[in-house]
C-alpha positions as CSV (number, residue, x, y, z in Angstrom):
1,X,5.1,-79.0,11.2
2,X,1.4,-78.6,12.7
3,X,-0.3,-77.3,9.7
4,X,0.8,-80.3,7.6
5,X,-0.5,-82.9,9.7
6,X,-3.4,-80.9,10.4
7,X,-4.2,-80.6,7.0
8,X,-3.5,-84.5,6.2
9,X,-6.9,-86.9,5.4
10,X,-8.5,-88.2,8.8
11,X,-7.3,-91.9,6.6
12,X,-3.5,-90.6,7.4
13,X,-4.1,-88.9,10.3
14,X,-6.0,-92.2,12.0
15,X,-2.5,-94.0,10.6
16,X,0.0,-91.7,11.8
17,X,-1.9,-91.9,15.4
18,X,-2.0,-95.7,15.4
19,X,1.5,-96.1,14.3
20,X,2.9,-93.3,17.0
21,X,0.7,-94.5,19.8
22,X,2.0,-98.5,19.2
23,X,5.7,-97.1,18.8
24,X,5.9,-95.1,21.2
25,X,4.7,-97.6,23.8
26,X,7.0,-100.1,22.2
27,X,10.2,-97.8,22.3
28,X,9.3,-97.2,26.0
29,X,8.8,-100.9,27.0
30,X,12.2,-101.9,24.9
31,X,14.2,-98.9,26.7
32,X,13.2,-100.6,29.9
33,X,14.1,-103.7,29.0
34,X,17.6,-102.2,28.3
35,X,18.2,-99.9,30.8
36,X,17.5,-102.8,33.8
37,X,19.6,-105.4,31.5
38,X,22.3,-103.1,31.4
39,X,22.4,-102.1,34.8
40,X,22.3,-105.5,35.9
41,X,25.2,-106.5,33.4
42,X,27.0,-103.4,34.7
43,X,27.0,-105.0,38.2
44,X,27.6,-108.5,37.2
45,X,30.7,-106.7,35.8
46,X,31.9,-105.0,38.7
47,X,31.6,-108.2,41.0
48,X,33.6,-110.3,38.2
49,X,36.4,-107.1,38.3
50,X,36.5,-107.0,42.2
51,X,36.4,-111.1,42.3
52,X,39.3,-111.0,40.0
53,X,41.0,-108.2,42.1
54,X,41.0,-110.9,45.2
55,X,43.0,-113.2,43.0
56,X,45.3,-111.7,41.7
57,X,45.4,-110.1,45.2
58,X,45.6,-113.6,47.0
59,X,48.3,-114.9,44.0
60,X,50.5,-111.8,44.5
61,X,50.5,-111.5,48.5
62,X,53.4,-113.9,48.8
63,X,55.6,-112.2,45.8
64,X,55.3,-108.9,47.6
65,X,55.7,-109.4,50.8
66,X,59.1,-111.1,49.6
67,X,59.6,-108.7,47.2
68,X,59.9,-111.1,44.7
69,X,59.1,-108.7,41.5
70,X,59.3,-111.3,38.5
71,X,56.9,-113.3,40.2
72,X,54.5,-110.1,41.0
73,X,54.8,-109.4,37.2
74,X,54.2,-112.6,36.2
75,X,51.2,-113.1,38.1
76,X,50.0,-109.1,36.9
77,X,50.7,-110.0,33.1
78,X,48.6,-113.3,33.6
79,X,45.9,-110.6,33.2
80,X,46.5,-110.6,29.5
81,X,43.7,-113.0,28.8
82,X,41.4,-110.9,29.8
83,X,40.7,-108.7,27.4
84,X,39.3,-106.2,29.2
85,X,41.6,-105.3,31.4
86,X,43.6,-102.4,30.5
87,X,46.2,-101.9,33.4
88,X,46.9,-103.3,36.8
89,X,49.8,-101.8,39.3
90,X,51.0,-103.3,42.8
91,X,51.9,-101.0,45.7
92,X,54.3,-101.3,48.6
93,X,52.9,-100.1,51.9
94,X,55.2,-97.2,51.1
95,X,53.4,-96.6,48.2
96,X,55.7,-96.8,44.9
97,X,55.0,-99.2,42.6
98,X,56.3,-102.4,42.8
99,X,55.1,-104.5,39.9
100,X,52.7,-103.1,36.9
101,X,51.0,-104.3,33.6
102,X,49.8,-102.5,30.8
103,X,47.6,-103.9,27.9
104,X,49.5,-103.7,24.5
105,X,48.5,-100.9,23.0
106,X,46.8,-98.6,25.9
107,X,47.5,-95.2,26.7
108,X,50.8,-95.5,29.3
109,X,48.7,-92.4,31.4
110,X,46.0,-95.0,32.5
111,X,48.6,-96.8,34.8
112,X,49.0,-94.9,38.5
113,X,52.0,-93.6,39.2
114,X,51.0,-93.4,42.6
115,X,48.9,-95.2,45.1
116,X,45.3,-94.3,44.1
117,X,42.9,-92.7,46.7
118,X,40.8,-95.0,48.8
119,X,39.6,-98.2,48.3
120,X,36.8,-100.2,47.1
121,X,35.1,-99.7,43.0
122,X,34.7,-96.4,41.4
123,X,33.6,-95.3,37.9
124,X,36.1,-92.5,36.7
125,X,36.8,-91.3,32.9
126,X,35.0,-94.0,31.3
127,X,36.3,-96.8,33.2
128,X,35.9,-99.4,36.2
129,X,38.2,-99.2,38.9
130,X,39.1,-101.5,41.9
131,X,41.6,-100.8,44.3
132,X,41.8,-103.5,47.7
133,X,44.5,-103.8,50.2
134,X,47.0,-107.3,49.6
135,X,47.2,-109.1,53.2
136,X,49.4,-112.2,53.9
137,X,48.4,-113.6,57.2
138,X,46.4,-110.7,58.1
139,X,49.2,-108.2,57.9
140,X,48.9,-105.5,54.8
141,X,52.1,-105.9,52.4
142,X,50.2,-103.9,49.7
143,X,47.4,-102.6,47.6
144,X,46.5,-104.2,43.9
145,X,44.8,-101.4,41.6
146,X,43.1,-103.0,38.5
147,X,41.6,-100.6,35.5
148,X,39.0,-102.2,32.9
149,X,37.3,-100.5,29.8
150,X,34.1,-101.7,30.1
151,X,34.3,-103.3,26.9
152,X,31.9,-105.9,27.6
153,X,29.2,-103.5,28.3
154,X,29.7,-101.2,25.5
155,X,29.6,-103.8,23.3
156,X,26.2,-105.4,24.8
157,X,24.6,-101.6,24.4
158,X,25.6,-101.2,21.0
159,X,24.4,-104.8,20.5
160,X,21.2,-103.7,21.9
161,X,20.6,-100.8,20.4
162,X,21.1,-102.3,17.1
163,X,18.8,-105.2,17.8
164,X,16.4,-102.4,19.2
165,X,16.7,-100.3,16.3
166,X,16.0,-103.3,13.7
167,X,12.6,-104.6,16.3
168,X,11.1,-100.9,16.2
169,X,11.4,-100.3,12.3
170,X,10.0,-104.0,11.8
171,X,7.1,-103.5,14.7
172,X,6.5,-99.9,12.9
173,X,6.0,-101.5,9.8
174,X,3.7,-104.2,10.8
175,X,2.0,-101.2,12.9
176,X,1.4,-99.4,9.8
177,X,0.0,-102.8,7.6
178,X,-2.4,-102.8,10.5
179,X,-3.8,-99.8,11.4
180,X,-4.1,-98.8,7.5
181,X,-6.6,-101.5,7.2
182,X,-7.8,-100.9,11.5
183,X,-8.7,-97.2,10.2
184,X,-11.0,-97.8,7.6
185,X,-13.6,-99.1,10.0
186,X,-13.4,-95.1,11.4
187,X,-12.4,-93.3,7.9
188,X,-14.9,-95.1,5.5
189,X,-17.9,-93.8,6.7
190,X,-16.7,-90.6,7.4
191,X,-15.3,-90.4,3.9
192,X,-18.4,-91.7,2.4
193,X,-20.4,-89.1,4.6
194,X,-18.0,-86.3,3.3
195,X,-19.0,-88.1,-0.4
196,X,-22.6,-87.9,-0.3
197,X,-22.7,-84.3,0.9
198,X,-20.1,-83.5,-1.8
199,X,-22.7,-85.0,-4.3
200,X,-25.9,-83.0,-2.5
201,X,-24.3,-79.7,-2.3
202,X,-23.6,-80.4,-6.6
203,X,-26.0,-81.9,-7.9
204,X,-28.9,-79.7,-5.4
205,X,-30.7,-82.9,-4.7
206,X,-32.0,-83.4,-1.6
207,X,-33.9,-86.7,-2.1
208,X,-30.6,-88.3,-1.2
209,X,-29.5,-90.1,2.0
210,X,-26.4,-92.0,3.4
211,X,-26.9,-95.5,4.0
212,X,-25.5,-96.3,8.1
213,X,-23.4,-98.8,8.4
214,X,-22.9,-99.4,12.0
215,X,-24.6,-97.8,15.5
216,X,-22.0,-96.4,16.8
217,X,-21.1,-92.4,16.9
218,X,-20.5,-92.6,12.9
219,X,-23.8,-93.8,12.2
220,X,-25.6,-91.7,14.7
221,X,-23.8,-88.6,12.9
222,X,-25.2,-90.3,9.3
223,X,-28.9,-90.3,11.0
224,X,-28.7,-86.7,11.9
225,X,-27.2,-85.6,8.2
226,X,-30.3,-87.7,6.7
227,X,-32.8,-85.7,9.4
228,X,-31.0,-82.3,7.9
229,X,-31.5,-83.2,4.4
230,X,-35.4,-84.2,4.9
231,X,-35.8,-80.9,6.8
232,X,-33.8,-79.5,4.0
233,X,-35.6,-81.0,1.3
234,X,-39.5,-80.2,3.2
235,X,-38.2,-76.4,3.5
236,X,-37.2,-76.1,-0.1
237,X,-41.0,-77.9,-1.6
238,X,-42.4,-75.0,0.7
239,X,-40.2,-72.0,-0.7
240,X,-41.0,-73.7,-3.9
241,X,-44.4,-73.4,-3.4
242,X,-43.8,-70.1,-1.8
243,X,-42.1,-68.9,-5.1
244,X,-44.8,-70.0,-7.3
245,X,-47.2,-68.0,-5.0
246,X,-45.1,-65.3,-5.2
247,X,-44.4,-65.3,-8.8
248,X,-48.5,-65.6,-9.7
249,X,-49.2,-62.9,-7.7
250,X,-46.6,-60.8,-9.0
251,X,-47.9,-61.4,-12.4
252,X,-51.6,-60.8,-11.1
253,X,-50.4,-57.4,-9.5
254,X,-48.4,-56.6,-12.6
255,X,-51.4,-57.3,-14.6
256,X,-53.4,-55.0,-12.5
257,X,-50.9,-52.4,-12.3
258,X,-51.2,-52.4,-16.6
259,X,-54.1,-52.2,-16.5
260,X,-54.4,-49.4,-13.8
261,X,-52.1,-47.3,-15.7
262,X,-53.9,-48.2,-19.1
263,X,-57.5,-47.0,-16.9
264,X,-55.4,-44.2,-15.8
265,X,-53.8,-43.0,-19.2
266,X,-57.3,-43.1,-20.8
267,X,-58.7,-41.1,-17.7
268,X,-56.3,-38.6,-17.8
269,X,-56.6,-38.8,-22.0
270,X,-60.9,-38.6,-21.5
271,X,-60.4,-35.3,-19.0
272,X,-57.8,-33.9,-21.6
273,X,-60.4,-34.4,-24.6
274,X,-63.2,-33.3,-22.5
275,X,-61.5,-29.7,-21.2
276,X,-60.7,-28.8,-24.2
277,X,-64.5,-29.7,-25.3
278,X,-65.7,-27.5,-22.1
279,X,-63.6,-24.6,-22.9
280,X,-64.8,-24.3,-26.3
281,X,-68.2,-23.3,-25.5
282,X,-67.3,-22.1,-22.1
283,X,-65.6,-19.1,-24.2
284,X,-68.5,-18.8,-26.2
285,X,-70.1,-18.1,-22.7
286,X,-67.6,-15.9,-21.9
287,X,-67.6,-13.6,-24.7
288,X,-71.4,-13.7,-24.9
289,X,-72.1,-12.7,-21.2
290,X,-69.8,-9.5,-21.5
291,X,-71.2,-8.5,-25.0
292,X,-74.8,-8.6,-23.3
293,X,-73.3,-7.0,-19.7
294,X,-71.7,-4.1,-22.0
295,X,-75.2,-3.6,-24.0
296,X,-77.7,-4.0,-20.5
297,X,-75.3,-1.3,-18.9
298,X,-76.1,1.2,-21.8
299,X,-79.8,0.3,-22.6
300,X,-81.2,-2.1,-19.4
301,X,-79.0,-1.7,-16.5
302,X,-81.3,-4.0,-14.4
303,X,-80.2,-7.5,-16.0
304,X,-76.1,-6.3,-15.3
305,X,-75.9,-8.4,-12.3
306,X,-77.3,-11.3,-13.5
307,X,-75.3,-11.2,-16.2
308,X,-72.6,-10.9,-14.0
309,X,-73.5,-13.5,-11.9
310,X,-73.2,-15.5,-15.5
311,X,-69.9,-14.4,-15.9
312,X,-68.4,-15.4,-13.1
313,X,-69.5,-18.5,-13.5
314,X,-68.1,-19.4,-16.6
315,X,-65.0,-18.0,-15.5
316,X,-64.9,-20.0,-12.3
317,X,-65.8,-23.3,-14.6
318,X,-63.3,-22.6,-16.8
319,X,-60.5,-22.6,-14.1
320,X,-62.0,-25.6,-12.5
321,X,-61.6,-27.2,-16.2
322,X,-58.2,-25.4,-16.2
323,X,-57.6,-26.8,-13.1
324,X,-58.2,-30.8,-14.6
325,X,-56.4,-30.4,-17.5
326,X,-53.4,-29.4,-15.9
327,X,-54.1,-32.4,-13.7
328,X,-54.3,-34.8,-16.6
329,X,-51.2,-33.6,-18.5
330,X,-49.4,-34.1,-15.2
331,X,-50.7,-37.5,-14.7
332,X,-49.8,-38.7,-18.2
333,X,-46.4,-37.2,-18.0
334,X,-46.8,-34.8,-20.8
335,X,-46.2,-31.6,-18.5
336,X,-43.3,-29.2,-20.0
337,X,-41.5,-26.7,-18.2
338,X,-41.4,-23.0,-20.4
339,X,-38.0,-22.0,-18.6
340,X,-36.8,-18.5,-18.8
341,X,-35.9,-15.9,-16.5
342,X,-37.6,-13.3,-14.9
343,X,-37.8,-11.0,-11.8
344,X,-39.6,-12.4,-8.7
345,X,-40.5,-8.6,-7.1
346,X,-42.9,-7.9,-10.5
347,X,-44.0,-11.3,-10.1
348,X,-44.9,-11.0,-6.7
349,X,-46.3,-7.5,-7.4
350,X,-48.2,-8.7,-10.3
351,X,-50.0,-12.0,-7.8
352,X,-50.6,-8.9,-4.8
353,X,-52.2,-6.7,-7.2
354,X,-54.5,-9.7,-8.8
355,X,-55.3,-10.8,-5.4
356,X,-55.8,-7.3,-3.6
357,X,-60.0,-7.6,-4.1
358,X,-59.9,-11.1,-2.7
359,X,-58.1,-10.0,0.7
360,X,-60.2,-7.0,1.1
361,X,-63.3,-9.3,0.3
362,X,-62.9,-10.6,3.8
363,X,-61.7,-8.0,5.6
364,X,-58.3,-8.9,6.1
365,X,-54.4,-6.8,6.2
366,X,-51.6,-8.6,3.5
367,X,-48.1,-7.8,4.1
368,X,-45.3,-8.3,1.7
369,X,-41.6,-8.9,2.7
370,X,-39.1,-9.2,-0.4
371,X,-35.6,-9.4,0.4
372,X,-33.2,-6.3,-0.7
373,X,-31.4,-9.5,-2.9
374,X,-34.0,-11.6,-4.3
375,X,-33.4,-10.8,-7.6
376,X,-34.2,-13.0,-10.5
377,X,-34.5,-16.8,-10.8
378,X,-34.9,-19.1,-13.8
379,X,-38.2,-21.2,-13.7
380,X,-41.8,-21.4,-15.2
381,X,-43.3,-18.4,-14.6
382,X,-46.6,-19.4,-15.6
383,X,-46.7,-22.2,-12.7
384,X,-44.5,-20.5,-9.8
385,X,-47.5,-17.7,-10.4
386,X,-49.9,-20.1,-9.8
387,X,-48.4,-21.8,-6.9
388,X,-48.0,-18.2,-5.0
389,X,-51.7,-17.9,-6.9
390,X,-53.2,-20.3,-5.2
391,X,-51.4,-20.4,-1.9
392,X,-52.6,-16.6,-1.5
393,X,-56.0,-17.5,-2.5
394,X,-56.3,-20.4,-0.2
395,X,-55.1,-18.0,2.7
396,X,-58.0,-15.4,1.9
397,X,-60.2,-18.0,1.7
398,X,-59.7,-19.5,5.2
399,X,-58.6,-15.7,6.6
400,X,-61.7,-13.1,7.8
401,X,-60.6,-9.7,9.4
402,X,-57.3,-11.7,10.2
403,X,-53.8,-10.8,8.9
404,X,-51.8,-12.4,5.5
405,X,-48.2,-12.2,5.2
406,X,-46.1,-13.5,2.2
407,X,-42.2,-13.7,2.9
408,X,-40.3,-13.9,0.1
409,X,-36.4,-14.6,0.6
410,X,-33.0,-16.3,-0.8
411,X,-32.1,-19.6,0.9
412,X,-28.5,-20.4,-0.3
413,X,-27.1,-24.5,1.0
414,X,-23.6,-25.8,0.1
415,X,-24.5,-27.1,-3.0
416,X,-27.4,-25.0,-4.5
417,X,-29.8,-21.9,-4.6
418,X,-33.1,-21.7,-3.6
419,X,-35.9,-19.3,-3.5
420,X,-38.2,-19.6,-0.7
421,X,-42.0,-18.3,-1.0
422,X,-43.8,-18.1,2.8
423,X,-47.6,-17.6,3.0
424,X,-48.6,-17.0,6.9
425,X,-52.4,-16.4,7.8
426,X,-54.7,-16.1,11.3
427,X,-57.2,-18.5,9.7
428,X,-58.8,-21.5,10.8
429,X,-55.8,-23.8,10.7
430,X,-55.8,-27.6,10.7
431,X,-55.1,-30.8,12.4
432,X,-52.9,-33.2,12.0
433,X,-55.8,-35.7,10.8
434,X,-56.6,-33.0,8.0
435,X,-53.1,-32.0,6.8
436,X,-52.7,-35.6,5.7
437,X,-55.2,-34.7,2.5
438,X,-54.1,-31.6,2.3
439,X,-52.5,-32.4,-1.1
440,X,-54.4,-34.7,-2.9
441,X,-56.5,-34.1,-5.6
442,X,-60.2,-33.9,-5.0
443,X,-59.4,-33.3,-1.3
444,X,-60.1,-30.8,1.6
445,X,-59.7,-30.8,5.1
446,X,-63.3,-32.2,6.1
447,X,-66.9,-31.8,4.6
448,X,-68.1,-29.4,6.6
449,X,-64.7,-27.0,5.4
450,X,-66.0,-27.7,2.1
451,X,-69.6,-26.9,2.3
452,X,-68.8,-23.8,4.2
453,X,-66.0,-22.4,2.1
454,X,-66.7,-24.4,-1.6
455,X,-63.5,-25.1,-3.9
456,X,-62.5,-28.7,-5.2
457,X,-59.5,-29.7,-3.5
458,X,-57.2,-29.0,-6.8
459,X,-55.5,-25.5,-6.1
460,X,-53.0,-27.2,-3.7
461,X,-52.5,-30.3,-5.5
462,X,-51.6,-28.9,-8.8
463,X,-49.0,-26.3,-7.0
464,X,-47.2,-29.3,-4.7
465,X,-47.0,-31.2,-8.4
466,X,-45.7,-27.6,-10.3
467,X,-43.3,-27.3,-7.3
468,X,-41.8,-30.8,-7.6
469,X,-41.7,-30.5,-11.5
470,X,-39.2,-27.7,-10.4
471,X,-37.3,-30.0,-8.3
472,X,-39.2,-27.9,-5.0
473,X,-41.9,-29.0,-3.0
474,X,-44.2,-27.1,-0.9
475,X,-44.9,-27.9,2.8
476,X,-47.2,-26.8,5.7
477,X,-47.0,-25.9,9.4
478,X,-50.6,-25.0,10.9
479,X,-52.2,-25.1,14.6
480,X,-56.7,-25.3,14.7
481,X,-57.7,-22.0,15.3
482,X,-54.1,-20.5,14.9
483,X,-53.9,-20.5,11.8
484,X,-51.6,-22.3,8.4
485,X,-48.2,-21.4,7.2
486,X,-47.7,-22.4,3.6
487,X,-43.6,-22.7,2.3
488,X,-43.3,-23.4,-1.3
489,X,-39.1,-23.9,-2.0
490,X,-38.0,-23.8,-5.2
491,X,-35.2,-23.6,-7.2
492,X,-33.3,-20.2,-8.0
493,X,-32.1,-21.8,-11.5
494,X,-34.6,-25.2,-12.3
495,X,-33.0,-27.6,-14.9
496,X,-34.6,-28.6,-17.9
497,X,-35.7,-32.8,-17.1
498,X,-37.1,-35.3,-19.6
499,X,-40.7,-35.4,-19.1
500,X,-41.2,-39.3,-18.2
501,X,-38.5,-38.6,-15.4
502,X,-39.9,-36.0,-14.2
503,X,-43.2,-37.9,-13.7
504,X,-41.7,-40.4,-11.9
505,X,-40.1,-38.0,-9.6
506,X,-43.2,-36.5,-8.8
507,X,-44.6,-39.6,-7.8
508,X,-41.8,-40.6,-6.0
509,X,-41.5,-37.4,-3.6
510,X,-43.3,-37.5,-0.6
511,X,-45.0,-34.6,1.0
512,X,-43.8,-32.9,4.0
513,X,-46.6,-32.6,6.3
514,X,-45.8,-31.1,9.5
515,X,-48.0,-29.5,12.8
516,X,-45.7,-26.8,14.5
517,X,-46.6,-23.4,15.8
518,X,-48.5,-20.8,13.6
519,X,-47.2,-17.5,12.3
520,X,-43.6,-17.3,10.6
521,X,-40.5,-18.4,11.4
C-alpha cells in the first residue's frame, strides 16, 4: 500500500494529507463527544433503574410482609410500561421467590431462581442489574431484584453512530472540495517548476526561466533553478567556444599533419630517386678503382693503396646510400618482407666470418654460443643478417682489446616461438641520457662519440625498424665504461603483413631502452 501512495502526484498526495489530517481530528473529537455522552446516559440510566427499584420496593413492602402475593404481582407487572425492563423477582427473607414478572417474550433463564448475590447495581451478561433489600418500618421483609436490557442506550449508540457515520462522510467531502483547491497554492508551482525543466531538458534551451510567484520556500527553490540554468547556460557558451577552438585547431593540426606527411613522402621519394642516382656512378667507381688496383699491382705497385683508399670509399658511400634507401622505403611503407627459410648456424657463420677482420682490427676476442636446437626459422634473411650485421659491427666499433660475445638461443612463451640474438661487449657503454637516441636515425650517443669513432647514426635504426617489420624489436642494457648488451628478438616463423600495416606498427612500437648491468644474462 506504500508504493502507491508514494508514487501518487504531490496534487493527490497534498489531498489525501489534508483530507486524513481533518478527518482524523474530526473522528477523534466526535468519538469524544460519544464516549462522555454515553457514559453519562449510562449513569443517568442506572439512577432511573435503582430510583425505580425504591418504588416498586416501597409499593411492595406492605404485600410482602403480609404475604399478600396478588398484590406483590400486581405491583411487579405494573412494570410492564416500562419497556426496558426485562424481569423483576421478590424474595422472602428465606430466600424463595415470592412474586416475579417476566417481559412477554424474554428468555425465562433471565429471572433468578434464587436470591442473587449481594446488593447494590452490577453490569453482568449484557445487562443492568439492581438488587436492594424491602424494609417496612425499618424491619427487612425482603429483597426486590430488577433486570433491564439496556435498550435505551443501545439504541442512543447506534443512533450515534449512524449520525457519526453520515457527519464524517459529509465533513470528508467538504474536506476534500477544500483542500483540492487549498493545494494548488503548494502543487502549482511545483508542477509548473517540474514543467519548465521538462521543457529545458527537451528542447536544450537554456535561455529559459521560471517566473516566481510567491517568496516563500517554492519561490526561493524557483530562484535557485533560474541561478542553475544561467550557470548552465554561461558553461555551455564557454564549451561552445571551447569546441570551436578545439575543432580549428584540429583542422590546423590535421592540415599540418598532410602536409607533413606530403613533405615526408616527397623526402623519402627525393632520397629514393637520389640513391639510386648515387649508386649508378658509385658502381662506375667501384668497378673502375679495382680495374686500375688490378693493373697498378702488375705494372706500378706504388698507386695500389691509394687506389685502395678509393675503394673503400666508394664502398663505404654506397652502404651509407644503401643505408638511406632502405630508410626511405621504410618511411614510405613500401618495405617487403622476402620470407623463406633458412638455417640460423650458417647464417651466423656466414656474419662471424664477414666480420672476423673487423674484430681483429681492434684487437679484440669474439665468442659464439649457438644452442644444440636452434635450428631453422622463417624470416628475411637479407635483413636478420643485417641486424646481427650491424649489431656486431657496432660492438667492434666501440670494443678495443676487449672481449665480444654473440649468444644465440630459442626462447619458447605460451603462445609463440622466438629466436633470440645477444651481442655482449667490454666497450665504452652508455648512459641513460644517450640510450635515449640510440635508435633514431641520424643519431649517436654524443658528438664527441661521433667524431672519435665516425658512422651516421643509421646501422641501429634500420635494424630496430627490420626487427619490428618481423614483429621483434631489439633492445639494450649497457653501464659507461662497462660496456652494452645488444638483444634483437625475433620471430622463429614471421607472418607475411600488408605493407601499410606494417608501417603503422612500426611507428607505433616503442623502443625498449633500459640501463642494467653489463655482460650477459
Amino acid at each position: 500500500m506504500a508504493m502507491p501512495i508514494r508514487n501518487l502526484s504531490i496534487k493527490h498526495k497534498l489531498t489525501l494529507i489534508t483530507m486524513c489530517a481533518s478527518s482524523i481530528a474530526l473522528i477523534l473529537s466526535s468519538a469524544s463527544f460519544l464516549i462522555y455522552d454515553l457514559v453519562s446516559f449510562r449513569r443517568l440510566i442506572s439512577q432511573d433503574l435503582i430510583t425505580q427499584a425504591e418504588i416498586i420496593g416501597y409499593n411492595s413492602a406492605a404485600a410482602l410482609a403480609f404475604r399478600d402475593k396478588v398484590t406483590a404481582t400486581a405491583t411487579l407487572w405494573a412494570l410492564k410500561a416500562r419497556g426496558d425492563i426485562v424481569s423483576a423477582a421478590l424474595y422472602t427473607t428465606d430466600n424463595n421467590i415470592f412474586a416475579s414478572y417476566a417481559r412477554s417474550g424474554a428468555d425465562p433463564s433471565v429471572v433468578r431462581p434464587h436470591l442473587p448475590q449481594g446488593r447494590g447495581l452490577r453490569f453482568e451478561r449484557g445487562y443492568l442489574e439492581v438488587s436492594r433489600d424491602v424494609t417496612l418500618n425499618e424491619a427487612r421483609v425482603g429483597v426486590l431484584f430488577l433486570q433491564s436490557d439496556m435498550r435505551q442506550w443501545n439504541a442512543r449508540v447506534q443512533r450515534y453512530i449512524a449520525i457519526l457515520s453520515i457527519f464524517v462522510l459529509a465533513s470528508g467531502f467538504f474536506a476534500w472540495l477544500v483542500a483540492s483547491k487549498l493545494q494548488l497554492l503548494i502543487s502549482g508551482p511545483i508542477l509548473y517548476l517540474g514543467n519548465v525543466m521538462r521543457t529545458v531538458s527537451i528542447n536544450k534551451n537554456y535561455e529559459t526561466r521560471a517566473a516566481k510567484s510567491y517568496d516563500d520556500e517554492i519561490g526561493k527553490l524557483i530562484d535557485g533553478f533560474n541561478t542553475m540554468l544561467s550557470e548552465i547556460q554561461q558553461r555551455t557558451l564557454e564549451l561552445e567556444q571551447e569546441i570551436t577552438q578545439h575543432k580549428q585547431t584540429q583542422e590546423e593540426l590535421l592540415k599540418a599533419k598532410q602536409a607533413a606527411e606530403q613533405a615526408n613522402r616527397a623526402k623519402s621519394a627525393f632520397l629514393a630517386s637520389m640513391s639510386h642516382e648515387l649508386r649508378t656512378p658509385l658502381n662506375a667507381i667501384i668497378g673502375y678503382s679495382e680495374l686500375l688496383e688490378e693493373e697498378a699491382e702488375s705494372g706500378n705497385p706504388r698507386f695500389s693503396p691509394d687506389l685502395q683508399k678509393i675503394h673503400g670509399a666508394a664502398r663505404h658511400l654506397l652502404a651509407l646510400i644503401n643505408d638511406i634507401l632502405d630508410l626511405s622505403k621504410i618511411e614510405a611503407g613500401k618495405m617487403q618482407l622476402q620470407l623463406e627459410d633458412f638455417d640460423i648456424s650458417k647464417l651466423v657463420r656466414e656474419v662471424v666470418a664477414t666480420l672476423q677482420p673487423t674484430v681483429q682490427k681492434n684487437g679484440n676476442r669474439l665468442h659464439v654460443y649457438l644452442a644444440k636446437d636452434i635450428g631453422t626459422m622463417r624470416a628475411d634473411i637479407t635483413k636478420v643478417r643485417q641486424i646481427l650485421f650491424n649489431l656486431m659491427s657496432n660492438a667492434c666499433k666501440f670494443t678495443e682489446n676487449g672481449t665480444i660475445s654473440l649468444e644465440v638461443e630459442r626462447d619458447a612463451s605460451e603462445r609463440e616461438k622466438w629466436i633470440r640474438f645477444r651481442v655482449n661487449d667490454t666497450g665504452i657503454g652508455m648512459t641513460a641520457e644517450q640510450q635515449e637516441n640510440l635508435f633514431k636515425e641520424f643519431a649517436q650517443a654524443d658528438v664527441s662519440t661521433a667524431r672519435k669513432y665516425g658512422g651516421t647514426g643509421l646501422g641501429l635504426a634500420i635494424s630496430q625498424r627490420f626487427a619490428q617489420l618481423m614483429g621483434g624489436k631489439i633492445e639494450v642494457t649497457s653501464d659507461p665504461g662497462k660496456g652494452s648488451t645488444f638483444t634483437a628478438r625475433l620471430h622463429a616463423e614471421v607472418q607475411s603483413r600488408a605493407t601499410e600495416a606494417t608501417r603503422t606498427e612500426v611507428q607505433a612500437d616503442p623502443i625498449t631502452v633500459s640501463q642494467t648491468r653489463s655482460g650477459p644474462e
